[in-house]
C-alpha distance (Angstrom), angle and dihedral (degrees) to the residues before:
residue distance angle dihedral
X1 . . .
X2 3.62 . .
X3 4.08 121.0 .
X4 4.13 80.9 -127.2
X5 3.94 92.0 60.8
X6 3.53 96.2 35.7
X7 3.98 88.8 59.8
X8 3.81 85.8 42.5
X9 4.17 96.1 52.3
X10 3.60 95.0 43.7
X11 3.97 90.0 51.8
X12 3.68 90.3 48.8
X13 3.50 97.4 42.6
X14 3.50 96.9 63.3
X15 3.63 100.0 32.3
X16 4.03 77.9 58.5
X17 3.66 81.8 62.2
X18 3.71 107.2 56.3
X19 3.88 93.3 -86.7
X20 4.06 119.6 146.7
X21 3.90 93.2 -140.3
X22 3.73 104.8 -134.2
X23 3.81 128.2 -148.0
X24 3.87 115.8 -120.4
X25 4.62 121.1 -87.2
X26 3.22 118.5 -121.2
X27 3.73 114.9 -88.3
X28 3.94 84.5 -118.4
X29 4.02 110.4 80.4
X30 3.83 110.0 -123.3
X31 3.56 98.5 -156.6
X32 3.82 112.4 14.2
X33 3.76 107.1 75.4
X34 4.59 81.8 -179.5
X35 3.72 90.5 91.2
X36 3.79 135.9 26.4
X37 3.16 101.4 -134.3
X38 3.79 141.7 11.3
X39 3.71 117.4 -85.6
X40 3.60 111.4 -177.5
X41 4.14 132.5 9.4
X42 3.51 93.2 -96.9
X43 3.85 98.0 74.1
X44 3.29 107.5 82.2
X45 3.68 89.4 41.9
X46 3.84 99.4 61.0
X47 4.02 101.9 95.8
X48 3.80 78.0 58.1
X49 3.71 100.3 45.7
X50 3.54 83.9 49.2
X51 3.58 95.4 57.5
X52 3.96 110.3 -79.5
X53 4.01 108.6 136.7
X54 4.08 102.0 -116.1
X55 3.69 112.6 -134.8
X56 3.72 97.9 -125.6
X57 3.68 96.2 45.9
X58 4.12 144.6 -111.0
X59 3.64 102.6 -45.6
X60 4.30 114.1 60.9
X61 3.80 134.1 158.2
X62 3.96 126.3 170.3
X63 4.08 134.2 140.4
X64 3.53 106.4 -97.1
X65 4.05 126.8 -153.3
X66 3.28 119.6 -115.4
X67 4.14 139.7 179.5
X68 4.07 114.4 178.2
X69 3.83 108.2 177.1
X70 3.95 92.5 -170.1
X71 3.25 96.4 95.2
X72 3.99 96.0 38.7
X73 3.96 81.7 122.5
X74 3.39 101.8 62.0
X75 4.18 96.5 41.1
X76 3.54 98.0 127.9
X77 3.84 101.7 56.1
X78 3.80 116.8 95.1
X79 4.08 108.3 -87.7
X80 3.98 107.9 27.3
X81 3.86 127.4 93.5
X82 3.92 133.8 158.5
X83 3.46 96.5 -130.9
X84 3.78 112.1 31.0
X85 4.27 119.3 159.7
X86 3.98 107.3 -117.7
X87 4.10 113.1 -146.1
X88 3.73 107.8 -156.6
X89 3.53 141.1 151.6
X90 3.92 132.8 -144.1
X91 4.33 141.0 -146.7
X92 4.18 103.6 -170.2
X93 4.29 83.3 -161.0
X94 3.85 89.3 -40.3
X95 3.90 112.2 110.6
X96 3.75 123.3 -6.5
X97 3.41 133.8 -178.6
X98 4.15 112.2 -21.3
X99 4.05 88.0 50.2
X100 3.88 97.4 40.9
X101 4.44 90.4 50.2
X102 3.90 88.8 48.5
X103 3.37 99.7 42.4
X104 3.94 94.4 47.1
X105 3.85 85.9 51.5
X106 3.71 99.4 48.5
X107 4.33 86.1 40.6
X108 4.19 85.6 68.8
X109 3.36 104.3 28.9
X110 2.98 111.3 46.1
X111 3.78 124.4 85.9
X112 3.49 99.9 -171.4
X113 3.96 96.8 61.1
X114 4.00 97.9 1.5
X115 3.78 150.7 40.4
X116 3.93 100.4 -70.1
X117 3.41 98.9 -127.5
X118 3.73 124.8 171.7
X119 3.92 113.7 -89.4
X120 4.21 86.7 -160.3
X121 3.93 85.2 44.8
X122 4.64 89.2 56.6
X123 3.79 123.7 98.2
X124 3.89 122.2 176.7
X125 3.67 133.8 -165.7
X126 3.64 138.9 -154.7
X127 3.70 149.7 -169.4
X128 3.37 118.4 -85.8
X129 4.01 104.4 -162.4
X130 3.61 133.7 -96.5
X131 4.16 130.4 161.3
X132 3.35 93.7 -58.8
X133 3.92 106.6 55.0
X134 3.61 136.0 -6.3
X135 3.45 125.2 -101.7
X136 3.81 114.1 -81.0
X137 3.67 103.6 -119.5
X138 4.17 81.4 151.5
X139 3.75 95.6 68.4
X140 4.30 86.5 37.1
X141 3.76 90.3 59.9
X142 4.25 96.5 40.6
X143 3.86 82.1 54.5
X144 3.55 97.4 46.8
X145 4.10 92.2 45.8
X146 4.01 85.5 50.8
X147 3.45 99.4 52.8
X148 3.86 95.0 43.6
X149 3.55 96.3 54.8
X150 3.77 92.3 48.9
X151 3.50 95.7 49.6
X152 3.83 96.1 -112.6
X153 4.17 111.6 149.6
X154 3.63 143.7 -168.3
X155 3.90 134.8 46.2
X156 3.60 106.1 -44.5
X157 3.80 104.8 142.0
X158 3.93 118.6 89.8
X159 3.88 126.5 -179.9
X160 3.61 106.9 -149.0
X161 4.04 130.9 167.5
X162 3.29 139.5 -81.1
X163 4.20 91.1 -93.5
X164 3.64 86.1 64.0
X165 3.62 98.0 37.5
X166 3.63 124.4 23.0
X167 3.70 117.3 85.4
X168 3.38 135.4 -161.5
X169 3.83 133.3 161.1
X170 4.00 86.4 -130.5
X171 3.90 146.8 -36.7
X172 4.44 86.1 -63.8
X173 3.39 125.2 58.7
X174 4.20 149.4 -5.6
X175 3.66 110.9 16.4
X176 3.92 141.2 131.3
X177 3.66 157.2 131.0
X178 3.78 126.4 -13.6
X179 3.43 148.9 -150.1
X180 4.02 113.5 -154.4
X181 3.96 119.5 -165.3
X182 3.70 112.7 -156.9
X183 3.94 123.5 -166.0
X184 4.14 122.2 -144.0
X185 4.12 95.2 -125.1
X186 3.73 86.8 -171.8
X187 3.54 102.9 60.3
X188 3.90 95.1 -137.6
X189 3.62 95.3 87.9
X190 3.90 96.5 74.3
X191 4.35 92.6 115.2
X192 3.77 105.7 69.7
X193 3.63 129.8 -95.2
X194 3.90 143.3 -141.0
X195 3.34 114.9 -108.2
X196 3.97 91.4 -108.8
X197 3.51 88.8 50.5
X198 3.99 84.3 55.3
X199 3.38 102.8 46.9
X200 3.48 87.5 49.8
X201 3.85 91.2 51.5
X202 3.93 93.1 49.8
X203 4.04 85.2 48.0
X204 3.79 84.5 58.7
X205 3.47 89.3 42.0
X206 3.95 81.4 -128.1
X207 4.21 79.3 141.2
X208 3.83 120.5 37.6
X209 3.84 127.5 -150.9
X210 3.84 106.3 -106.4
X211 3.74 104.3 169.4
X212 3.90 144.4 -6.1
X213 3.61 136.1 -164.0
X214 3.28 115.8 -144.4
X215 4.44 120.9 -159.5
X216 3.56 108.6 -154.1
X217 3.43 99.5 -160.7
X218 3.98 103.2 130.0
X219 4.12 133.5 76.7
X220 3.90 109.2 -154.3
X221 3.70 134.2 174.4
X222 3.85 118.9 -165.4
X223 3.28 93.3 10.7
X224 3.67 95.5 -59.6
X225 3.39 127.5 102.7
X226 3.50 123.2 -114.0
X227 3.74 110.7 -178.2
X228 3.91 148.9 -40.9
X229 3.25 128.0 -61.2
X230 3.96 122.4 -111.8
X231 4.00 88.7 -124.2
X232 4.25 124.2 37.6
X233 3.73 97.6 -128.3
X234 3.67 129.8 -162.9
X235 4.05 112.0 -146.1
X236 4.48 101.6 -177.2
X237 3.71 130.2 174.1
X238 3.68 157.1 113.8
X239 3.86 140.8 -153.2
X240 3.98 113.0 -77.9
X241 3.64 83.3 -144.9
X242 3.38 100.3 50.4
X243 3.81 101.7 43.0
X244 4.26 80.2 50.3
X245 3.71 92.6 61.9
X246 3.66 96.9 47.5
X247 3.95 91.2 45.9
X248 3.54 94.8 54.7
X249 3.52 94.0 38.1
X250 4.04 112.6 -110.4
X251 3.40 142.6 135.9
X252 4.03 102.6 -130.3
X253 3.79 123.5 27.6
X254 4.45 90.4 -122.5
X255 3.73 82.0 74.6
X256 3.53 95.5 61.5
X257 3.67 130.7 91.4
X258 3.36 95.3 -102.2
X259 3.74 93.5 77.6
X260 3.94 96.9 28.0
X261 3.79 89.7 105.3
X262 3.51 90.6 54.8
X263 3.29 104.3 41.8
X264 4.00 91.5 50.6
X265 4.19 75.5 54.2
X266 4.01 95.9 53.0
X267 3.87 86.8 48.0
X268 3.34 106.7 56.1
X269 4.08 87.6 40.6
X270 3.55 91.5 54.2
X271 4.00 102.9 35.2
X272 3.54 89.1 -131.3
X273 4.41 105.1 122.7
X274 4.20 90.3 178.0
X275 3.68 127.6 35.2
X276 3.65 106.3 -153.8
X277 3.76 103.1 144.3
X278 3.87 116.3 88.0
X279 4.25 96.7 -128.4
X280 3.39 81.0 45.3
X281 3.88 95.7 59.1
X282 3.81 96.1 39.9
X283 3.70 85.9 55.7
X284 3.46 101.9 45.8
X285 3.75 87.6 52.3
X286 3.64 101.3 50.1
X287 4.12 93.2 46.5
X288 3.47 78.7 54.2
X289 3.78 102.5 50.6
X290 3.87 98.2 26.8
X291 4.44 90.4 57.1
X292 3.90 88.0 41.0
X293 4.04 89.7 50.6
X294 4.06 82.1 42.1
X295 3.29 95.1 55.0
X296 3.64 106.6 42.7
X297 3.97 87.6 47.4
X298 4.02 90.0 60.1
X299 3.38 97.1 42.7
X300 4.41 84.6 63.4
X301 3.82 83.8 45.3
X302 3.54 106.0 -99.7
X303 3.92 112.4 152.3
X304 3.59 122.5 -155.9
X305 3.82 106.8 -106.0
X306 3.97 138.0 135.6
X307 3.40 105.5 -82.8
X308 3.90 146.6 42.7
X309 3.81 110.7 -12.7
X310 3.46 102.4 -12.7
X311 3.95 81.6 54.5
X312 3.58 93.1 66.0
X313 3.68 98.7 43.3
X314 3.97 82.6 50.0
X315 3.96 91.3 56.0
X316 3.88 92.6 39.1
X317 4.28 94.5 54.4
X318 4.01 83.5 40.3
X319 3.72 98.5 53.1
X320 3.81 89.5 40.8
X321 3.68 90.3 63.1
X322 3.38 103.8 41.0
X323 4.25 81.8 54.5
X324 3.59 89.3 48.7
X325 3.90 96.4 57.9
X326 3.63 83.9 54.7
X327 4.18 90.2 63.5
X328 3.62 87.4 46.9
X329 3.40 93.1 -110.8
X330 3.93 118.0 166.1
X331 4.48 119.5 -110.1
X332 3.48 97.1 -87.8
X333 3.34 109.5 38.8
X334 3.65 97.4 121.1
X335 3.49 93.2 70.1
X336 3.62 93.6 65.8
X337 3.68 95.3 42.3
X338 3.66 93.2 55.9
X339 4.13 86.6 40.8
X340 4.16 83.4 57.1
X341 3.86 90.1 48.4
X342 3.67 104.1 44.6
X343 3.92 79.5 50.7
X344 3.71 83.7 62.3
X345 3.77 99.9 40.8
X346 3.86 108.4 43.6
X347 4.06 101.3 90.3
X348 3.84 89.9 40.0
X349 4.04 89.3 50.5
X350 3.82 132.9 21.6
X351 3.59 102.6 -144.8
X352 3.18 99.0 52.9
X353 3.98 104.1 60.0
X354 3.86 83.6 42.0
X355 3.39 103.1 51.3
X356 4.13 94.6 28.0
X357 4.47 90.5 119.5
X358 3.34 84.3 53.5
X359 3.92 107.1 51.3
X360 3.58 86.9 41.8
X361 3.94 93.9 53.9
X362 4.09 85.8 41.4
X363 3.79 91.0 58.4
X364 4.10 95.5 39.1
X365 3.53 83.1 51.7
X366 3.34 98.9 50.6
X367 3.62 97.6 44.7
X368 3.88 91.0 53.7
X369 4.02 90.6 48.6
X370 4.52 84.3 52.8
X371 3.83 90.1 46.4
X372 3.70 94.6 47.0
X373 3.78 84.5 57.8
X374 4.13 103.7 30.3
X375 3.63 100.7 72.7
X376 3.98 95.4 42.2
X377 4.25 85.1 46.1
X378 3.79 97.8 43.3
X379 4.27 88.8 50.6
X380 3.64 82.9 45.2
X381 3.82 90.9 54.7
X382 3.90 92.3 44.3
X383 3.49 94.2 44.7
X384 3.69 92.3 59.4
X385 3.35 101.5 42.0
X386 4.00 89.3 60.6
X387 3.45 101.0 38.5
X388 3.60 97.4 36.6
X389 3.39 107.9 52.4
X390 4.02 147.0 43.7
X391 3.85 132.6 -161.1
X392 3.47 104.9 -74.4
X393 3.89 100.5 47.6
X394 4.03 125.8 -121.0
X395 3.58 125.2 -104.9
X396 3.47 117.7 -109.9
X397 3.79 121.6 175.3
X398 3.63 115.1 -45.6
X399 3.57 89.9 -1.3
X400 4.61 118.3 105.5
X401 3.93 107.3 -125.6
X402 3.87 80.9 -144.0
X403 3.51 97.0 62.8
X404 4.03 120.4 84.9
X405 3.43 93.8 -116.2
X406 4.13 123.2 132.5
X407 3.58 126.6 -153.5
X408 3.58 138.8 -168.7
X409 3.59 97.5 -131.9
X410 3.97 116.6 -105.2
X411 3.51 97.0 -122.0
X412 3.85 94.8 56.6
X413 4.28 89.3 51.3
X414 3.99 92.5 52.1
X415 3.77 85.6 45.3
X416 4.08 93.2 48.5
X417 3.94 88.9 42.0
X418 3.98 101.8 41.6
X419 3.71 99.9 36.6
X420 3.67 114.0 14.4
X421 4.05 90.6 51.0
X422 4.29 90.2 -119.7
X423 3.34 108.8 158.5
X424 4.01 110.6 -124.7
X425 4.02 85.7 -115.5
X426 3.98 100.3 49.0
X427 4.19 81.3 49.8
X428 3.74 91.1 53.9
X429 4.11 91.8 41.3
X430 3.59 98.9 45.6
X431 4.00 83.9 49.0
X432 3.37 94.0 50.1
X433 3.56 92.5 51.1
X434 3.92 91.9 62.4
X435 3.74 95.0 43.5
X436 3.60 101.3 -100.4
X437 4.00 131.2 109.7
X438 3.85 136.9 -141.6
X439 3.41 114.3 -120.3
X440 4.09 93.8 -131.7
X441 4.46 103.9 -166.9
X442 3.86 85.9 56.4
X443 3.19 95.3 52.0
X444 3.56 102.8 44.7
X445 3.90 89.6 51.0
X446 3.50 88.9 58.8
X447 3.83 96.2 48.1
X448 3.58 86.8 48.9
X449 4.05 95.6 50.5
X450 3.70 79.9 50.5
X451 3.99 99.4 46.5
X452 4.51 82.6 53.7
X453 3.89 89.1 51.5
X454 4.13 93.9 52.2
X455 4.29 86.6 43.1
X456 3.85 85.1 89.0
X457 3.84 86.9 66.6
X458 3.64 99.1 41.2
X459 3.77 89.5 54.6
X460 3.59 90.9 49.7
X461 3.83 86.3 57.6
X462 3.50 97.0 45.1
X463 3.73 84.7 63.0
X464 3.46 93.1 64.4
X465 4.07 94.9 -110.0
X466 3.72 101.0 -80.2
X467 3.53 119.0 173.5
X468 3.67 96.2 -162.4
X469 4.20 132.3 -11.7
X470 4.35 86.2 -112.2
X471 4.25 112.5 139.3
X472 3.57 92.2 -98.5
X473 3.86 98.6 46.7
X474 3.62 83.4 51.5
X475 3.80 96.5 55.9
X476 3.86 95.7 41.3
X477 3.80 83.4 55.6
X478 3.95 87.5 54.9
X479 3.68 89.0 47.5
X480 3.77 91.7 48.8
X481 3.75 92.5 69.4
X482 3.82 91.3 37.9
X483 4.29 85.8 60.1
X484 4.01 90.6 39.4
X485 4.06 84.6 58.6
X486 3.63 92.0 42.1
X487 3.81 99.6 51.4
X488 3.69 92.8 45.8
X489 4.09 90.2 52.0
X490 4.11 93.9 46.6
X491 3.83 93.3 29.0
X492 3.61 109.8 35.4
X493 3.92 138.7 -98.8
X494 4.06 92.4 -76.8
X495 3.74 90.5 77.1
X496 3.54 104.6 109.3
X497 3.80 129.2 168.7
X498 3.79 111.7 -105.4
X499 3.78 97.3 174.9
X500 3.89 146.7 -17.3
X501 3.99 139.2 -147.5
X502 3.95 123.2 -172.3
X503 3.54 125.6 -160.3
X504 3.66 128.1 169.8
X505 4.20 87.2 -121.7
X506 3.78 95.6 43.2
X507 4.38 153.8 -0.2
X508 3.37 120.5 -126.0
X509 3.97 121.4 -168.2
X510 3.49 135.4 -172.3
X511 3.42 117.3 -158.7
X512 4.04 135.6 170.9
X513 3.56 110.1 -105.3
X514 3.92 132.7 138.8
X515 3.74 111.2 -135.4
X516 4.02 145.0 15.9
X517 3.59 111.6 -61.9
X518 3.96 113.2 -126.8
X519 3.75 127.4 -116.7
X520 4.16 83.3 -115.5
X521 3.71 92.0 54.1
X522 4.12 97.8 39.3
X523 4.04 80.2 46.3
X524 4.13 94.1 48.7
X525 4.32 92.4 46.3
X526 4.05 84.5 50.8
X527 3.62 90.4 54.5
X528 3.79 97.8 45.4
X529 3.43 93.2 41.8
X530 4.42 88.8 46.5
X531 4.12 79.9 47.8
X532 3.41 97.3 62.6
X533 3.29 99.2 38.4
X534 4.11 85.5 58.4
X535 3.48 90.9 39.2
X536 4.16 91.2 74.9
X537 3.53 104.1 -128.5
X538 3.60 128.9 -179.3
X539 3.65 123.0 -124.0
X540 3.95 115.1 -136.5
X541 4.00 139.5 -168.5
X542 3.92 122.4 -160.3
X543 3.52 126.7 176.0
X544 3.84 112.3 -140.3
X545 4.19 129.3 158.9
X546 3.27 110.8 -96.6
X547 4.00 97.1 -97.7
X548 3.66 97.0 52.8
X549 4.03 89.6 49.4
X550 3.98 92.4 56.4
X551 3.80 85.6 54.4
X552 3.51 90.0 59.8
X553 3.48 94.7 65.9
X554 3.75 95.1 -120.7
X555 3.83 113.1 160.3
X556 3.81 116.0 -114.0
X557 3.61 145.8 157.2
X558 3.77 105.1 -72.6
X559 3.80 107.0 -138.8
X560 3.74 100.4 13.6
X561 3.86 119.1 119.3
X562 3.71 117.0 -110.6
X563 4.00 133.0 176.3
X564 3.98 127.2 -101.3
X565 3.77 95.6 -94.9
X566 3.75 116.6 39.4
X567 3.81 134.6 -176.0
X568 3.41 126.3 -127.7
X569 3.83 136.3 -175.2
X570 3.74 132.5 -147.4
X571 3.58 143.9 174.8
X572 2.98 124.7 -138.1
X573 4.13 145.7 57.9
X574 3.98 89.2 -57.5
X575 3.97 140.1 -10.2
X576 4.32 94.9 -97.5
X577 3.57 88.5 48.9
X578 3.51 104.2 37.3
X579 3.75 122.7 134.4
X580 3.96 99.2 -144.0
X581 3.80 117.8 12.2
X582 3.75 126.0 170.1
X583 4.05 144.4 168.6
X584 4.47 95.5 -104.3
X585 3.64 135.8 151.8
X586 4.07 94.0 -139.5
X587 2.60 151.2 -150.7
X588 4.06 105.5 170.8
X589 3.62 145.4 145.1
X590 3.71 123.3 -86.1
X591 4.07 88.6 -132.5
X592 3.17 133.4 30.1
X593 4.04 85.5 -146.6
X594 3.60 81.0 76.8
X595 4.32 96.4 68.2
X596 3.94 98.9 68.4
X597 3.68 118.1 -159.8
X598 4.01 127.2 1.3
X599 3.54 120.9 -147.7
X600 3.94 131.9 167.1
X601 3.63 111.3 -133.8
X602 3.86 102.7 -179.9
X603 4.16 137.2 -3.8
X604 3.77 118.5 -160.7
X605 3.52 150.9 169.0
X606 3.82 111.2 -108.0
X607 3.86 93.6 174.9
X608 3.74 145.8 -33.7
X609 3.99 105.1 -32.7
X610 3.75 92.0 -7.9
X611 4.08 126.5 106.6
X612 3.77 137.7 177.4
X613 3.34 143.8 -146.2
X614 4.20 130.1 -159.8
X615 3.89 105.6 -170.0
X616 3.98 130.9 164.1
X617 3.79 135.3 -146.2
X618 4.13 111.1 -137.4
């Protein structure tokens, strides 16, 4: 079965069911500054699993994005990926368990409506109990009626604990019992096992996760839970990826259709029509999962920078090429692989046919910026490591001078890392590689000696960039926020402020964005902005600990370091309906009647994914 029908049956399948078919979140969290990115397709969900009334009703299914860097280590093997698509299905306190079993069964076996799997082939697990919940003899006995009326036989039903089956998106908030279905990808396991014969199996990974329902039924804080939930939930799904490789009957998901167009790219960029050789193989798969992750990262506006998300992306392009010179492929070759794969993408997403010049330029560029500095890094490296040290190793920090270990010395890594752009992890790799370590405490104190020397800066941002407290700093300030607003409504939610400077004559604003803005879009954030201003709204200060702020929604500085208590501002007629709200140390006006006229004088590029704009108030 094709990857492109499989996405198509699923869809239908539950949309058969009474399911409002969802389209995908971005991969950036709106509202859960925890994580960087969303991990599974219950994320975006969770104000709703916690109670929220959805707007499309009880019963939703979709593919949801995903990027988990966790596992970044082990890309290469046969069943991880950073981004992966997640298929799931969701009950807000609609249907719970008897629905969510039968329709999980009938979704693979079936080959009317679903994949056709093997019934003789399935395996299930369940909770077995613990403090938290009782065991889930329900699900045991909806599992056991299933399989007897279709005939299916043997031991297939394990209890197992709440490390392989309790879910939760983190220590705080929905989570639950679950019900995992596991499919025999060898065919020879169609008789019924014990369970030590399956846990073996799954060890071997002779059977393969294929789906898992999840019953949100539980509220926990600190990974305890607390209490029940007002609504039983149901929370179901499995890896696209996954489910792919077991339909069409491989062993790793890079054999799999859903990467044939890119493979078929990679080999005629590289020369190489058979990889045999096992470097070869790891490579190929992590070019191939580290420009797909690229690409699907730019196209919801992340730009490659040094820290939070744009850190990642930076490390995933980065580690991409350096795997790509090791297939012989030419500089530049990423361009064309991410061409191939926004081919593939831009009917299944938006974005990503839209904006496909643009990722490709994004990842050129950024593979141009890494060469620039690769060759002057690795000699760097080298030229340590010869000069630097003899036989027996030196001692550096925690390290014994006696022992036969060899370090690249500390002062080289914060150098490579800090002002060559290495990511920490290439450092340690390309050490590795020549038989030396990095000697990781040392260097972290130094990076975080370095992080309190640029805090000065950061505070100075925080402030909003004033110059001086005079009227008109004051009310360019205001109008600040009013433009950050604006340029995420025309623009898009990836606008992000990267840096502010207040004068009494004039605002300047830096902001993360990846091309020139058009004379219709600089026109439509001037009118906003000139709305609101004639619109008479009040300008407002609350005080609020630092957790309860983030839940507000208020715009920040991802990653910066701020008190307990913070302050934020909003305009508007209160703080939930605000139209701009952000984390600010003032001052402002009271009104924004007070500000006059907005005009944009100038937008410019100030660097690689960065623009600004100088605008007055008359």
């Amino acid at each position: 079965m094709k990857s492109s029908e499989i996405r198509k049956r699923f869809l239908a399948f539950f949309e058969k069911r009474g399911h409002a078919i969802l389209p995908s979140a971005p991969l950036l969290p709106e509202n859960d500054p925890s994580v960087l990115f969303n991990t599974a397709g219950m994320q975006p969900l969770v104000p709703y699993l916690l109670g929220e009334t959805h707007p499309q009703g009880k019963r939703l299914a979709n593919f949801q994005k995903c990027v988990r860097t966790v596992d970044i280590d082990d890309i290469g093997d046969n069943t991880h990926a950073t981004f992966f698509e997640m298929m799931g299905n969701w009950s807000l306190g609609d249907y719970f368990k008897e629905e969510a079993i039968k329709w999980s069964y009938e979704l693979l076996t079936s080959k009317e409506e679903g994949f056709g799997l093997d019934p003789q082939r399935l395996y299930v697990t369940c909770f077995e109990g613990d403090e938290s919940a009782p065991k889930d003899e329900e699900s045991a006995r909806i599992w056991k009626s299933i399989f007897y009326a279709h005939g299916v036989t043997g031991e297939r039903i394990y209890f197992m604990s709440a490390k392989s089956n309790w879910w939760a998106p983190g220590p705080n908030g929905p989570c639950g019992p679950d019900t995992e279905m596991f499919y025999d990808v060898t065919g020879e396991l169609t008789n019924g096992m014990t369970k030590e014969e399956y846990m073996k199996a799954d060890e071997e990974q002779r059977v393969v996760e294929i789906w898992n329902d999840v019953f949100m039924e539980y509220l926990a804080k600190d990974g305890k839970v607390v209490s029940k939930l007002e609504a039983k939930n149901v929370d179901t799904g499995s890896g696209y990826e996954r489910v792919t490789m077991v339909l069409q009957g491989k062993t790793d998901i890079f054999s799999t259709d859903i990467f044939e167009s890119t493979r078929n790219k990679i080999s005629e960029l590289s020369g190489i029509s058979d990889f045999t050789d096992s470097k070869q193989i790891k490579a190929l798969r992590i070019v191939m999962d580290h420009t797909r992750s690229a690409v699907m990262l730019l196209s919801d506006g992340v730009l490659p920078s040094n820290t939070d998300q744009g850190y990642v992306l930076r490390r995933l392009i980065r580690r991409a090429v350096r795997l790509a010179d090791t297939l012989h492929m030419k500089p530049g070759s990423l361009f064309w692989v991410a061409d191939t794969l926004c081919e593939q993408y831009k009917d299944i997403y938006e974005n990503v046919g839209r904006l496909k010049e643009t990722i490709k330029v994004a990842i050129d560029t950024e593979e141009k910026k890494f060469r620039n500095t690769l060759n002057a890094g690795m000699k760097k490296i080298d030229k340590v490591i010869s000069v630097t040290y003899n036989e027996s190793g030196l001692k550096f920090g925690d390290f014994d001078s006696d022992l036969d270990i060899k370090m690249l010395d500390p002062k080289v890594v914060f150098e490579l890392v800090t002002t060559d752009g290495f990511p920490i992890e290439m450092v340690c790799e390309i050490a590795k590689e020549r038989g030396y370590i990095v000697n990781m405490p040392i260097f972290n104190k130094m990076l975080e000696e370095h992080k309190e020397k640029s805090r000065a800066g950061a505070e100075q941002k925080f402030k909003g960039g004033l110059g001086d407290t005079s009227e008109m700093s004051v009310k360019y300030h205001t109008a600040t926020h009013l433009l950050h607003q604006a340029l995420r409504e025309v623009l898009g939610t990836h606008v992000q402020q990267k840096g502010s400077n207040i004068t009494p004559e004039r605002l300047r604003f830096d902001f993360a964005h990846t091309g020139k803005m058009t004379d219709e879009e600089k026109k439509r954030v001037e009118d906003i902005v000139n709305e609101k201003i004639q619109a008479a709204l009040p300008v407002s200060v609350v005080s609020l600990p630092f957790s309860e702020a983030e839940k507000t929604g208020a715009l920040h500085f991802f990653g910066e370091k701020y008190g307990d208590t913070v302050t934020v501002y909003y305009i508007g007629q209160n703080l939930e309906g605000a139209y701009s709200k952000e984390f600010c140390g003032g001052p402002h006006v009271k009104n924004t009647n007070e500000l006059g006229t907005f005009k944009i004088q100038k937008e410019e590029a100030v660097s690689q994914g960065v623009r600004r704009i100088k605008a007055v108030l008359s």
